[in-house]
N, C-alpha and C positions, 0 to 999 in steps of 0.2 A: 513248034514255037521255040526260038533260041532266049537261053535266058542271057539276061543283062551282063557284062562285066564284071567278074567281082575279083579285085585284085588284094591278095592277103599280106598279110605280114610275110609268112613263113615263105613266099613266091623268095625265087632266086632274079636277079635285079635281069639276067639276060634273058629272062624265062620270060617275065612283064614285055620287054622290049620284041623278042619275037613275036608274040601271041599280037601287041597291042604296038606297033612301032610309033605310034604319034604319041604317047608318055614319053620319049626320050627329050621331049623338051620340058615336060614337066621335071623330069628328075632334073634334068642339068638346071631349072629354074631355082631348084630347091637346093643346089648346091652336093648333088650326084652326081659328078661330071664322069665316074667312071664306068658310064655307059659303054663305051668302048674299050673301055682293058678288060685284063685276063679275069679284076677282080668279080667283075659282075657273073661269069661261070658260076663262081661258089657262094655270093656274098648274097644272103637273101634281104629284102627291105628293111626289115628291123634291125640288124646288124648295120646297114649303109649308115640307115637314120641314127642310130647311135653312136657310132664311130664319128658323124658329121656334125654332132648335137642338132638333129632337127626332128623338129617334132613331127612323130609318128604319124600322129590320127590326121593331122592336118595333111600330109602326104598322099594317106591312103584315098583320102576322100578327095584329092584333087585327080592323083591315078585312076579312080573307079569314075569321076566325071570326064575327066578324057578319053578316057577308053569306052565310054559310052558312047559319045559322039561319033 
């Protein structure tokens, strides 16, 4: 049995987008547009979401719904 999605905080933002590449429209909906630069290598979600002021939980939990589907 494969388990469900579960996408963390500590996930680095290009890690999320390999694993799950239809989140790249979540993040850029949330105001992550750098899905595509160098930064997502190093930046994990909780840094993204801080640095952009957006809220965290509400991120994760739209990430862990896309990435289910």
């Amino acid at each position: 049995m494969v388990s469900a999605p579960h996408i963390t905080k500590n996930m680095r933002i290009e890690e999320v987008i390999k694993r799950y590449p239809q989140t790249t429209v979540t993040f850029e909906r949330f105001g992550l547009r750098c899905t595509g630069c160098c930064v997502s290598a190093f930046e994990n979600i909780e840094e993204g979401a801080m640095s952009h002021g957006i809220d965290l939980d509400s991120l994760l939990d739209e990430l862990n719904r896309v990435a289910h589907t």
